[in-house]
C-alpha distance (Angstrom), angle and dihedral (degrees) to the residues before:
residue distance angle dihedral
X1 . . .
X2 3.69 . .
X3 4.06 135.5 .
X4 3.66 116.8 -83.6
X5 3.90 98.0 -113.1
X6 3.88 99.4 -131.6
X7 4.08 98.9 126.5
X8 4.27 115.6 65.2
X9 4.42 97.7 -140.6
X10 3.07 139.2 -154.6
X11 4.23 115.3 -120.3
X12 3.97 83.2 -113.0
X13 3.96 121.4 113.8
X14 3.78 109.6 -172.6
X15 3.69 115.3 -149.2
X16 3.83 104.8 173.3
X17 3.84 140.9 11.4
X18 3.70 128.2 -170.3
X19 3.83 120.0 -174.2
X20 4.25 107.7 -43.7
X21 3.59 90.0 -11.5
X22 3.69 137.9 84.5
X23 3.50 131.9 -176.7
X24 3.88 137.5 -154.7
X25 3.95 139.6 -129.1
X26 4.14 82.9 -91.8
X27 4.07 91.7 54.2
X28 4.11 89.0 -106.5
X29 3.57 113.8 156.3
X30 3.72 121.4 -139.4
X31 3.98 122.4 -174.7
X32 4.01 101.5 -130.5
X33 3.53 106.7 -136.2
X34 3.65 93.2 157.9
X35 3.74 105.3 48.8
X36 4.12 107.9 -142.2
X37 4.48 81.0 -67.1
X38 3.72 90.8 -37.0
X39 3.06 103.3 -64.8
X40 4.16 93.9 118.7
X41 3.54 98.5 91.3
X42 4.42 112.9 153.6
X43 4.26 88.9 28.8
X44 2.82 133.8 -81.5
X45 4.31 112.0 -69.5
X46 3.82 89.1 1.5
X47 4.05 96.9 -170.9
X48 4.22 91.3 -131.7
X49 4.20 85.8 54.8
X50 3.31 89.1 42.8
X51 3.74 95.8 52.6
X52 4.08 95.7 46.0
X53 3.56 83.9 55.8
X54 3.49 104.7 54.4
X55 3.77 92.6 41.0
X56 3.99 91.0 45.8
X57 4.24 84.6 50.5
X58 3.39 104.8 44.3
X59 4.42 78.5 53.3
X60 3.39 114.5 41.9
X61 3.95 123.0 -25.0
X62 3.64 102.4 -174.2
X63 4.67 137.3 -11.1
X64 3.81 119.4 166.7
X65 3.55 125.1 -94.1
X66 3.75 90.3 -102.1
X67 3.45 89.8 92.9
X68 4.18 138.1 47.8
X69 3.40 123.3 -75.2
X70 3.68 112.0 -176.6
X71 3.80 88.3 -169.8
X72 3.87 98.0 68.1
X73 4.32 82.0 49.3
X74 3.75 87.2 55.3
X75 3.93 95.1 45.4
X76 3.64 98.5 42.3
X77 4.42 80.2 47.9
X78 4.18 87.0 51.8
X79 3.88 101.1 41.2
X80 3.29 84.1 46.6
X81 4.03 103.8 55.6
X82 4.17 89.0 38.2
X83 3.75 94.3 45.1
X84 4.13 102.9 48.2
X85 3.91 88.9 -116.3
X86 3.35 107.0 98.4
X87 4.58 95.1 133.8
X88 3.68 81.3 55.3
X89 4.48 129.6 96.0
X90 3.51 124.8 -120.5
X91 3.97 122.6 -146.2
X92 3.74 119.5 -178.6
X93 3.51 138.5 -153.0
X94 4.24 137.4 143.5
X95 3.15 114.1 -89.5
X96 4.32 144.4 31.4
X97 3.36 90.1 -119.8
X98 3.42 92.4 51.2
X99 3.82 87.5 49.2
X100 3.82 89.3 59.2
X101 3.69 100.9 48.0
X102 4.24 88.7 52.8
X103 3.91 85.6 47.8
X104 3.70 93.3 56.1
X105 3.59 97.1 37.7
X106 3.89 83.0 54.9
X107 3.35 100.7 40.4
X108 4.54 85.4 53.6
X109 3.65 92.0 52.9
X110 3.59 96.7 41.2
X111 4.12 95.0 52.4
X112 4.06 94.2 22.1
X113 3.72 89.3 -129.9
X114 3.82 130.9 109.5
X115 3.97 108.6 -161.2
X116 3.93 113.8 104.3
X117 3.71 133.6 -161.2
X118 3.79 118.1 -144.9
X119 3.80 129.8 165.9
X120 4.04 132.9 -116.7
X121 3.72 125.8 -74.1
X122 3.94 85.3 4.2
X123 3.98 120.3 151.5
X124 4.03 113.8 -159.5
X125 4.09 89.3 154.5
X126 3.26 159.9 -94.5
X127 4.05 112.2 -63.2
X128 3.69 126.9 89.9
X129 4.31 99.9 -84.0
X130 4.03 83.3 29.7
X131 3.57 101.2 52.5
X132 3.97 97.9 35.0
X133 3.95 83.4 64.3
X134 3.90 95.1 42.9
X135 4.34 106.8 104.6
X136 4.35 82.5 -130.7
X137 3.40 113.1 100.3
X138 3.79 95.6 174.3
X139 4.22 84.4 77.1
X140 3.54 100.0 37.8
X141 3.63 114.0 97.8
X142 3.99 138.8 -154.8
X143 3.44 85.0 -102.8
X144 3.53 102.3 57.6
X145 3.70 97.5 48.0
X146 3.89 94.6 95.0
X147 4.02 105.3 121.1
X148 3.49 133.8 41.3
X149 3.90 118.6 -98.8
X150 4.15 132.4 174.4
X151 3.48 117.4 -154.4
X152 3.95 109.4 -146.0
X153 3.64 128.4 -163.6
X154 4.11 105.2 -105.8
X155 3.56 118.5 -107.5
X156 4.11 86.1 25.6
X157 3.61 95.9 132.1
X158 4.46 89.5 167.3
X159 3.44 82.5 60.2
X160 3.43 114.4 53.2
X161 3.85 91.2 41.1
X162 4.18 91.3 59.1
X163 3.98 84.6 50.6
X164 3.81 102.1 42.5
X165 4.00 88.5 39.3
X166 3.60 81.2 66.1
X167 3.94 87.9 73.8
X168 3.93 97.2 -141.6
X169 3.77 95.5 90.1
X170 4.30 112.0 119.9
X171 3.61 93.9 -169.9
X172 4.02 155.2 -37.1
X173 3.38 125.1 -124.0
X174 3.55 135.0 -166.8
X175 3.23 155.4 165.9
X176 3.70 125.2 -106.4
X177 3.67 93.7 -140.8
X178 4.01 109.7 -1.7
X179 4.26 108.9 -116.7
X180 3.37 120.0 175.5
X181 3.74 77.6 32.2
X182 3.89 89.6 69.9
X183 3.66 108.8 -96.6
X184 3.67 107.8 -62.1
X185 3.99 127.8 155.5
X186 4.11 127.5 -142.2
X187 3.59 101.2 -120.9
X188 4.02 106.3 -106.5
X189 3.68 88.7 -123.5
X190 3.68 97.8 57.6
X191 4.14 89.3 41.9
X192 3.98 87.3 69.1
X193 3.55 91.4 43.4
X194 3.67 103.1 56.4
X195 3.86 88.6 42.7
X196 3.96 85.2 57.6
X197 3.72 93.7 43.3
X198 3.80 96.8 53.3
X199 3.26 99.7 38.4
X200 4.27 85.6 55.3
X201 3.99 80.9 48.7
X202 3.50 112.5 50.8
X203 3.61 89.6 -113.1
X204 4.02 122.2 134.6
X205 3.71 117.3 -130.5
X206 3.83 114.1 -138.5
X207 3.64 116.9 -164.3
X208 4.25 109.7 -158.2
X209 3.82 98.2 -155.6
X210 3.63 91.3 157.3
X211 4.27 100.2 123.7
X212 4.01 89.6 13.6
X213 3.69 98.5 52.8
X214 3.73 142.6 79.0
X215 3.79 96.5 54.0
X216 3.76 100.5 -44.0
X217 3.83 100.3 116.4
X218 4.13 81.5 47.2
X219 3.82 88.5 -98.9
X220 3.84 126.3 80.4
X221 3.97 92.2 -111.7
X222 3.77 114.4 17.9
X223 3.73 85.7 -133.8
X224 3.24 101.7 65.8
X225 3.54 94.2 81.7
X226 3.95 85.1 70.8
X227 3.70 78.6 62.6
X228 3.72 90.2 -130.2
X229 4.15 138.2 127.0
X230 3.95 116.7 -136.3
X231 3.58 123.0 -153.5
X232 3.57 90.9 -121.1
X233 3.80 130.8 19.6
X234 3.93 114.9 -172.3
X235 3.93 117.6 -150.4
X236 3.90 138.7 -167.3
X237 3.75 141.6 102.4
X238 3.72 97.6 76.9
X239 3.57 97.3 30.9
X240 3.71 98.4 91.4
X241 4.05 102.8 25.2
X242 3.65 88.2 -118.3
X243 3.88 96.0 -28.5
X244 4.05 113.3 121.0
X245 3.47 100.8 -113.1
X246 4.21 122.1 128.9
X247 4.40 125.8 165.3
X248 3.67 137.0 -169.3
X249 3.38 115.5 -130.2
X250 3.78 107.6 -145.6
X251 4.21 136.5 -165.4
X252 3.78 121.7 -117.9
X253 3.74 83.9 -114.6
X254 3.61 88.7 75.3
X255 3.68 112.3 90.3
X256 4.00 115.5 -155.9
X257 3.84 136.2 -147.7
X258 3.21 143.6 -173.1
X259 3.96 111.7 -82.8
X260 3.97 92.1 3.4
X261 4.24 88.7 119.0
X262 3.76 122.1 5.1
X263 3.75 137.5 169.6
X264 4.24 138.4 -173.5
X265 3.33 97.9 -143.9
X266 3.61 118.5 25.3
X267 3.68 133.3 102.5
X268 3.79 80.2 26.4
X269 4.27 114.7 166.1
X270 3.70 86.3 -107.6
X271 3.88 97.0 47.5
X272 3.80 91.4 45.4
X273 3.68 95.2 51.6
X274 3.82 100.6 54.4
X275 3.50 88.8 48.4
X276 3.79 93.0 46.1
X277 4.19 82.2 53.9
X278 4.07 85.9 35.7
X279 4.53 83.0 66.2
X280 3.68 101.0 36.1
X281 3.91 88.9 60.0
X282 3.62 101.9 38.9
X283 4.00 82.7 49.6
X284 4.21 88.9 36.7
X285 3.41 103.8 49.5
X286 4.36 99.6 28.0
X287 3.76 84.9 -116.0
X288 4.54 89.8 162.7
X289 3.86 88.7 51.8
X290 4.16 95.2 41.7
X291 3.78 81.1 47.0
X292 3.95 91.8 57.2
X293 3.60 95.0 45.5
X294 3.42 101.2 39.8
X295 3.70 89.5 53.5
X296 3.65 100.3 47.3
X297 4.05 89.7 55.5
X298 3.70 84.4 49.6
X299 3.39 100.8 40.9
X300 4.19 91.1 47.6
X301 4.23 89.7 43.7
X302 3.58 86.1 52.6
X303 4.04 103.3 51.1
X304 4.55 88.2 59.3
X305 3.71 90.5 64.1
X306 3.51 98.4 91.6
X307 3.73 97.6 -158.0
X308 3.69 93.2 73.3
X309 3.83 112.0 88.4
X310 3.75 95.8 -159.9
X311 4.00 141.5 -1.4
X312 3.94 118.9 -163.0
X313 3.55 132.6 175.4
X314 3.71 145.3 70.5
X315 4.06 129.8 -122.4
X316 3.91 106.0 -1.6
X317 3.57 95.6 -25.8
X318 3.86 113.6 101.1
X319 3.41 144.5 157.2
X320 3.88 131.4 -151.7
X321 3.62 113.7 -157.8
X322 4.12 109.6 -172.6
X323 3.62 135.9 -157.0
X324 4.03 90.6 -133.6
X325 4.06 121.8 39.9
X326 3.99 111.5 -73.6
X327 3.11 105.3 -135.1
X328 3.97 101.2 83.7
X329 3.81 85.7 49.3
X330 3.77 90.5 50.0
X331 3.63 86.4 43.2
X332 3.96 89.2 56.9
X333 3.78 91.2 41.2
X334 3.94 89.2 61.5
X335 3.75 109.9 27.4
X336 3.96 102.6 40.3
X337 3.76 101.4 15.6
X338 4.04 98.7 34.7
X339 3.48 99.9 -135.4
X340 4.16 127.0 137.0
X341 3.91 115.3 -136.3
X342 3.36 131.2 158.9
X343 3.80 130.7 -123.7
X344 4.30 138.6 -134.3
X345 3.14 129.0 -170.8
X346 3.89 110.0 -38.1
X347 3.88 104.4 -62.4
X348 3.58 98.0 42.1
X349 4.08 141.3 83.2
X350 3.75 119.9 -167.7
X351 3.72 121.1 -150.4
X352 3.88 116.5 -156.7
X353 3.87 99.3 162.7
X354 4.12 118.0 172.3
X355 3.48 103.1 -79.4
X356 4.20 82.3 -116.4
X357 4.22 84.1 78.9
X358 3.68 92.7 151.8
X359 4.35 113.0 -149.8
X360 3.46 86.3 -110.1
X361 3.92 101.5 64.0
X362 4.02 89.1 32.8
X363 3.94 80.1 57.1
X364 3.68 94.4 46.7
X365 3.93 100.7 45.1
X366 4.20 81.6 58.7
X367 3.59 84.8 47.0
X368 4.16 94.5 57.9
X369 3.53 100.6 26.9
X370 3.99 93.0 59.6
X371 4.07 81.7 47.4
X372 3.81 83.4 52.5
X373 4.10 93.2 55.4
């Protein structure tokens, strides 16, 4: 048997990572400014997530959720207190995608309707619900195309009231900051509006803060500097440091039964205790606020080089939009400089560093990528 070829790689195997850095079969060191899709968020082989891990293995990897777990009581307590959302339920499960599909589905029994607003060039996943309300129609299949969905222009606050006014709208989601999308930011303003105009619709407002939360944007939720409070925020990537673990965070106006959501495998020992260690360090170590600071130095360093057509973001989550196709520069970045970044579309690099980027590194990725242009 051989892999299914679905992902283009690069002729690099990684066999370590420490911190910012990884390092390959050969002993080459790369800086990791893009985090394996964000979703490296305390370093890689922190010693304190290391640790949890090995004592939570050598204990109990994994029982159903037919049974307590005091651990998912104690994350749901943490994530709660860090986050601002403390009056509001926790489910987990594996995966972001995962967490989308379980919004939706709540979202449709909640309101009884099964249309969905999403935005332009968003990304929410790749599963049936997920993928259906993904602007890519290259990965959506046949099978996925099973409810209606309009795909809105963000910040188009004119049209999302026409559609919602129509009263037949289950939910919107959206992004906190877009990713895949290329690093662009709802406008505040129209944040506060579409949380007003749902909630005057009966419609539920999902907030996707799967690659934008957990400190990235230099806040917990990239949202919450709309100063608003979704119905549902969806959570995963940096959650577990690399571990599988994603959550639904979920109003008090949500009312739960037995059998209404369900999952094998998450919440599992394992899961719960890298993101236990996942909190502790972010909270530790002041990982959110290093993440804003870092990312404003980079983020200002970045807009003098002259070369660079546009930088987006906040926190650690930026976007490089060039004059010329990325991909040679990205190239460069990796192959002669040794440096991970991510790409969008075909002008654009995304960095997604661990939210440990130290000043140094920040000031030594400007350092190699103006040697680059």
């Amino acid at each position: 048997m051989k892999l299914f070829d679905v992902y283009p790689l690069f002729d690099i195997e990684i066999a370590k990572g420490i911190g910012c850095r990884t390092y390959d079969k050969e002993g080459i060191e790369y800086l990791d400014l893009y985090g394996g899709h964000a979703v490296i968020s305390v370093g890689h082989s922190h010693p304190f997530y290391v640790q949890k891990l090995t004592q939570q293995l050598e204990t109990l990897v994994f029982y159903s959720n037919s049974v307590i777990n005091n651990l998912q009581v104690e994350l749901a307590k943490k994530l709660g207190k860090i986050s601002g959302y403390e009056d509001y339920s926790l489910f987990l499960l594996s995966t972001g995608a995962e967490a989308n599909e379980n919004a939706l589905k709540l979202a449709s029994f909640h309101t009884g309707r099964k249309k969905v607003i999403a935005f332009s060039n968003c990304f929410h996943g790749r599963t049936a619900a997920a993928v259906r309300v993904t602007d890519n129609a290259k990965i959506v299949a046949p099978i996925n195309e099973g409810f209606d969905v309009e795909f809105i222009a963000l910040n188009d606050l004119d049209a999302v009231q026409k559609s919602l006014r129509k009263g037949d709208v289950c939910a919107v989601i959206i992004e906190g900051i877009q990713g895949i999308g290329g690093i662009h930011i709802p406008e505040a303003s129209f944040l506060k509006a579409l949380e007003e105009e749902c909630a005057a619709n009966g419609t539920v407002l999902i907030l996707d803060e799967i690659q934008s939360g957990y400190g990235r944007s230099g806040k917990f939720f990239a949202h919450q500097y709309a100063g608003i409070k979704p119905d549902i925020i969806t959570v995963a990537k940096g959650m577990g440091n690399g571990f599988p673990v994603g959550g639904v965070l979920i109003h008090p106006k949500f009312t739960a039964s037995y059998g209404l959501l369900g999952t094998t495998f998450g919440g599992s020992h394992l899961a719960c205790s890298a993101a236990l260690a996942v909190l502790d360090i972010i909270k530790a170590e002041h990982l959110v606020e290093n993440a804003q600071k870092v990312g404003a130095y980079l983020i200002e360093e970045l807009k003098k080089i002259s070369k660079i057509k546009d930088v987006r973001g906040v926190g650690l989550m930026i976007g490089l939009e060039f004059f010329e196709p990325a991909k040679p520069i990205r190239d460069a970045l990796l192959f002669d400089k040794h440096i991970f970044t991510g790409a969008s579309g075909s002008h654009t690099i995304r960095l997604l560093p661990p939210l440990s980027l130290s000043k140094s590194d920040a000031e030594l990725f400007v350092k190699k990528l103006k040697e680059v242009l």
